[in-house]
DRENPA-3360 file (N, C-alpha, C; in nm, 2 decimals, always signed):
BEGIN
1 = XXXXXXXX = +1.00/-1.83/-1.30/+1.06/-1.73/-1.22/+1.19/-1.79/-1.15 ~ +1.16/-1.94/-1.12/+1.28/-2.01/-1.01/+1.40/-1.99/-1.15 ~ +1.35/-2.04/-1.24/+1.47/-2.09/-1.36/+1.54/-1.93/-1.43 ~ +1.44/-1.81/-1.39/+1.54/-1.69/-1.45/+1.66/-1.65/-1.34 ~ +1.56/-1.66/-1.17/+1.65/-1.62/-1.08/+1.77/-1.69/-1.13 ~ +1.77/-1.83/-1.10/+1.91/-1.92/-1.09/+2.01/-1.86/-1.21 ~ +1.98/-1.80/-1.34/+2.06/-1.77/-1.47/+2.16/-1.69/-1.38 ~ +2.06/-1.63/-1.29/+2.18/-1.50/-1.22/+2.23/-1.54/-1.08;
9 = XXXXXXXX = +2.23/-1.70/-1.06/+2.28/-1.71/-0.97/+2.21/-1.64/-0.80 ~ +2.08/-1.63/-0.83/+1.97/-1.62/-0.72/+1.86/-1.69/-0.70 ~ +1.83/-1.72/-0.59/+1.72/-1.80/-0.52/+1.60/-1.70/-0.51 ~ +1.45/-1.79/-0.52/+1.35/-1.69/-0.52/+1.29/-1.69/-0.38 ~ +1.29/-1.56/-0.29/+1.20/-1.60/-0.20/+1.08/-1.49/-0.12 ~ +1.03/-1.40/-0.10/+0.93/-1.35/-0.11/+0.90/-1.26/-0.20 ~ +0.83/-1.28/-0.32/+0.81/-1.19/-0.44/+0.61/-1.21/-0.43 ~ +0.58/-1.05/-0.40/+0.48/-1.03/-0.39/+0.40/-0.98/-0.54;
17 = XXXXXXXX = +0.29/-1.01/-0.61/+0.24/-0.96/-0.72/+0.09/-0.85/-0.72 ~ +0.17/-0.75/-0.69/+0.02/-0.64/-0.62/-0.04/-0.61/-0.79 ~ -0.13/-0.65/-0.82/-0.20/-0.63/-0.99/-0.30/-0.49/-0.96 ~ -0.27/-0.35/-1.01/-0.35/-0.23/-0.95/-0.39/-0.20/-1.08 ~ -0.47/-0.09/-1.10/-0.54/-0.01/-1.24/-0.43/+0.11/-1.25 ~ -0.45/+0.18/-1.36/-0.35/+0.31/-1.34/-0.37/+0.40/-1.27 ~ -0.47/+0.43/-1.22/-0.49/+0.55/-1.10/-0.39/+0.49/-1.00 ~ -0.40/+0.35/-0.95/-0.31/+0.31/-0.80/-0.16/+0.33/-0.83;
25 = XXXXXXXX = -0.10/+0.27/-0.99/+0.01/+0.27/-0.99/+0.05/+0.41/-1.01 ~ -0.01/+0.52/-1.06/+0.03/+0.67/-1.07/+0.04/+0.70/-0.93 ~ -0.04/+0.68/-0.81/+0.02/+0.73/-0.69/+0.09/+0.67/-0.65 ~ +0.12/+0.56/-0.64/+0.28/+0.49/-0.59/+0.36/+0.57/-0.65 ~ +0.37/+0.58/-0.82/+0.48/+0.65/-0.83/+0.55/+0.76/-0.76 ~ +0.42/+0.84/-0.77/+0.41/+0.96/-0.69/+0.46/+0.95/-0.57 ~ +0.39/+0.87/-0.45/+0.42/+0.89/-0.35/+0.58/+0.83/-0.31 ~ +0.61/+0.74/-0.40/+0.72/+0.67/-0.36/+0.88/+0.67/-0.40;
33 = XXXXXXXX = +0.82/+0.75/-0.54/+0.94/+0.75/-0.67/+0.92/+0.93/-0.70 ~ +0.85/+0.97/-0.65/+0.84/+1.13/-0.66/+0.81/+1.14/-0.84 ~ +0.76/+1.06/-0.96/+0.76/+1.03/-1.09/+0.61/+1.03/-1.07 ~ +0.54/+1.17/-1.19/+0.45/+1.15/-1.21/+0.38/+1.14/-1.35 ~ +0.40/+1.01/-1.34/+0.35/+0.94/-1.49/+0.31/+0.83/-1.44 ~ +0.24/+0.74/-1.58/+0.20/+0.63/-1.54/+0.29/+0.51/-1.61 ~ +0.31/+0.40/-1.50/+0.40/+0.31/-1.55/+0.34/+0.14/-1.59 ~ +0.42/+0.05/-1.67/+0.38/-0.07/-1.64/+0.38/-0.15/-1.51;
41 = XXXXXXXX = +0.53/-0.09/-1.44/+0.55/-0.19/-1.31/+0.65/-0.10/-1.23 ~ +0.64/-0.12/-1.15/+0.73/-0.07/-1.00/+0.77/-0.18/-0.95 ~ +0.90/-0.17/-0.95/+0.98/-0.30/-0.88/+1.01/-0.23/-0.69 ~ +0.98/-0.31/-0.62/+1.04/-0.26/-0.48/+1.14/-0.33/-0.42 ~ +1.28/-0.32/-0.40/+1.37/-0.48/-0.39/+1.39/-0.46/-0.27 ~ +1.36/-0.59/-0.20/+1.39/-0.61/-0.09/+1.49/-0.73/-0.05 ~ +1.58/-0.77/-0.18/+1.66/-0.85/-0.16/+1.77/-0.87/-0.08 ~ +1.84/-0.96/-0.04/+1.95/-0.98/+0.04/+2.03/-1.09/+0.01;
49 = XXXXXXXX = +2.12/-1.05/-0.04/+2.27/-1.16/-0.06/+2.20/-1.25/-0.19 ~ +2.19/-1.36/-0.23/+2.17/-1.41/-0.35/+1.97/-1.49/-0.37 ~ +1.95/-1.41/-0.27/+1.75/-1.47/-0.23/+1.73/-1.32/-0.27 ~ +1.63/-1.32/-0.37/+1.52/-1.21/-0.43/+1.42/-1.21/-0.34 ~ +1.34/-1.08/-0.30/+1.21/-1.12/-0.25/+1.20/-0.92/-0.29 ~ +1.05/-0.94/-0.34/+1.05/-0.76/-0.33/+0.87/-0.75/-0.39 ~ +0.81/-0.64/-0.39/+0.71/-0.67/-0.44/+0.71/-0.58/-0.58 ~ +0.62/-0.62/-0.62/+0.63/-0.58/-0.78/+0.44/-0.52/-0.82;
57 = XXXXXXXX = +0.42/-0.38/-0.83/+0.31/-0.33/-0.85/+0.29/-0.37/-1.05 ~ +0.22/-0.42/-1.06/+0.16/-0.38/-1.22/+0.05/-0.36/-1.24 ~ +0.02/-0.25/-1.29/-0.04/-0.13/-1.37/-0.15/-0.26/-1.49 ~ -0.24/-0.33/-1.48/-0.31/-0.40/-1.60/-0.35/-0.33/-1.69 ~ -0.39/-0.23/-1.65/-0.40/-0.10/-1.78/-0.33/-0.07/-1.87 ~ -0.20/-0.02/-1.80/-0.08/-0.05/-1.92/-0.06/-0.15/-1.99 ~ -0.03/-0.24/-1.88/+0.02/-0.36/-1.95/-0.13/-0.36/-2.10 ~ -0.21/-0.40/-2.10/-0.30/-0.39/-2.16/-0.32/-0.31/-2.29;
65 = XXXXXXXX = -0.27/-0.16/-2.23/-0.23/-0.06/-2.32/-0.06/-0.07/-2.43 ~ +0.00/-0.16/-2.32/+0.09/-0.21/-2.47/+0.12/-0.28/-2.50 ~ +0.05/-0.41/-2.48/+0.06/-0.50/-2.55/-0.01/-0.46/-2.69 ~ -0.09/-0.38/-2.70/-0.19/-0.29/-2.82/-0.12/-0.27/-2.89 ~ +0.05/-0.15/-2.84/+0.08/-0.07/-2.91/+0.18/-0.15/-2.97 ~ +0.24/-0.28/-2.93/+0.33/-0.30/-2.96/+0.29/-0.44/-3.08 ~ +0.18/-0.50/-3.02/+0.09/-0.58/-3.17/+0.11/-0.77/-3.04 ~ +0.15/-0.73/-2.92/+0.19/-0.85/-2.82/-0.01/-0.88/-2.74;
73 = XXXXXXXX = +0.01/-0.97/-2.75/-0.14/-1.03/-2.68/-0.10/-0.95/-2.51 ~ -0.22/-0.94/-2.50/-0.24/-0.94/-2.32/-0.11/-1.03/-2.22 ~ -0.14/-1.17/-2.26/-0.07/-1.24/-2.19/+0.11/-1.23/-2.17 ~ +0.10/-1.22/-2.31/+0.26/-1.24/-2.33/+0.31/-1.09/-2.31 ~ +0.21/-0.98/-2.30/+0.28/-0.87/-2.25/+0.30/-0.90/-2.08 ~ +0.22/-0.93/-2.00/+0.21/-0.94/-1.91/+0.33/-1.00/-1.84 ~ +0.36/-1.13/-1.91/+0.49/-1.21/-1.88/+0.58/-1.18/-1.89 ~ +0.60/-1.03/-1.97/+0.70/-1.01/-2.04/+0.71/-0.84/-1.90;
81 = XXXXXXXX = +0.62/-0.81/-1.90/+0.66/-0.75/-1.73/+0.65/-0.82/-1.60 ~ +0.60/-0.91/-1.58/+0.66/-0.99/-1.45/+0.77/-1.01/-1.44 ~ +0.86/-1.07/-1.62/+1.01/-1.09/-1.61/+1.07/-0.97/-1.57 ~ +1.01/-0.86/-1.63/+1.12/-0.77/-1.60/+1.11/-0.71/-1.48 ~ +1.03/-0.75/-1.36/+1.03/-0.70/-1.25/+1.14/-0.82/-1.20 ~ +1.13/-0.91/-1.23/+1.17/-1.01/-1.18/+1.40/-1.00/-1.21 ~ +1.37/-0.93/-1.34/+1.52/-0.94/-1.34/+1.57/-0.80/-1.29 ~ +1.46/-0.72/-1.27/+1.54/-0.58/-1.14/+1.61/-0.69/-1.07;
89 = XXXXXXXX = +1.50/-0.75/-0.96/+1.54/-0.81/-0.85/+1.69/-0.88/-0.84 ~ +1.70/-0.91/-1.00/+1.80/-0.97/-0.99/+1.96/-0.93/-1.03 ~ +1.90/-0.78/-1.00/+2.01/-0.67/-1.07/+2.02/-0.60/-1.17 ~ +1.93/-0.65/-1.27/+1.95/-0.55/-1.38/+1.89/-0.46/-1.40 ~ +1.94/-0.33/-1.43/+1.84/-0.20/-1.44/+1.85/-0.14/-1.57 ~ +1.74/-0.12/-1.60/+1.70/-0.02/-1.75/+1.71/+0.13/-1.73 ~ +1.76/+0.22/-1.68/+1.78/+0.38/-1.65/+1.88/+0.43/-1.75 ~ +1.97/+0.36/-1.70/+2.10/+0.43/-1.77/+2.15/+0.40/-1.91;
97 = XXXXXXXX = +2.26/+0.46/-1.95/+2.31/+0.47/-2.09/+2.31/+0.33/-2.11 ~ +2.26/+0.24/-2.23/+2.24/+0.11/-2.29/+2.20/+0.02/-2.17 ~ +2.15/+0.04/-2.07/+2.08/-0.06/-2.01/+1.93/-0.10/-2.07 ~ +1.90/+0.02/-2.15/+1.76/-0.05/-2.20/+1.76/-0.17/-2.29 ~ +1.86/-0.18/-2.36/+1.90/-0.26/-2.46/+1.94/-0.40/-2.37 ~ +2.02/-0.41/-2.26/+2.07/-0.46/-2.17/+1.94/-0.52/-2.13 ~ +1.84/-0.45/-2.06/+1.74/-0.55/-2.01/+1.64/-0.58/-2.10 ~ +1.60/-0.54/-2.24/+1.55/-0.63/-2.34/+1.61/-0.73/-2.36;
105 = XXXXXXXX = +1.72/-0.77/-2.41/+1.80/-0.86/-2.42/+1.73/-1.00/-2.32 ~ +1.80/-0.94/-2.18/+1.77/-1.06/-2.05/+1.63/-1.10/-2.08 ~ +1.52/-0.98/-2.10/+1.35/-1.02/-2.10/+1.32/-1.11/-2.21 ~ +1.40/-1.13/-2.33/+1.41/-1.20/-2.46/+1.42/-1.34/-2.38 ~ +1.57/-1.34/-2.39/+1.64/-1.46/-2.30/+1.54/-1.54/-2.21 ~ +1.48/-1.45/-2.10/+1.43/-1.50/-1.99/+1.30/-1.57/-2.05 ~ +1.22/-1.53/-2.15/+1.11/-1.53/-2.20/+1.06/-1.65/-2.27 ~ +1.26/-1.66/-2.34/+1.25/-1.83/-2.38/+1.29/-1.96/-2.28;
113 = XX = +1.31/-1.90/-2.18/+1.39/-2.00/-2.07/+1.26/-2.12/-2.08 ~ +1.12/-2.05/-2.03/+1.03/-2.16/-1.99/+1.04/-2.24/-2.05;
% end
């Protein structure tokens, strides 16, 4: 996590890992993102100037559920959403036009840093 922050030129410093089932993560969405579906992760950024800190909800269910779909073990799905909670934090967002390509990319990158 220290070695992806730094790629972006940020320090890591309170990054919480709340690990919920899908019922918990569908009401966060709900309550907090007004989205009701179920997701892998909710990023919360509570960052400031070049230090990350935010908490990061994941869903083990999903995650679980795609690492299935996609043919990825448990683990390496898993890692592969920590990073990408981890590079919100660090600015990058998947919403908009070619951002999803954009943060695959970084999750690839980030994935081989270790």
């Amino acid at each position: 996590m220290k070695r992806v922050a730094a790629t972006y030129g940020k320090k890591v410093g309170d990054v919480a890992y709340i690990f919920v089932n899908d019922d918990k993560i569908l009401e966060v969405n709900q309550q907090y993102l007004q989205h009701d579906y179920y997701t892998d992760i909710i990023t919360f950024d509570y960052s400031e100037g070049d230090v990350i800190s935010g908490d990061l909800f994941i869903s083990l269910d999903t995650v679980r559920t795609n690492a299935e779909q996609v043919g990825a073990t448990y683990e390496q799905e898993l890692n592969r959403v920590i990073i990408h909670g981890i590079l919100h934090l660090c600015g990058i967002n998947d919403k908009g036009p070619g951002e999803r390509e954009i943060m695959e990319a970084a999750e690839n990158k980030a994935l081989s840093i270790r």
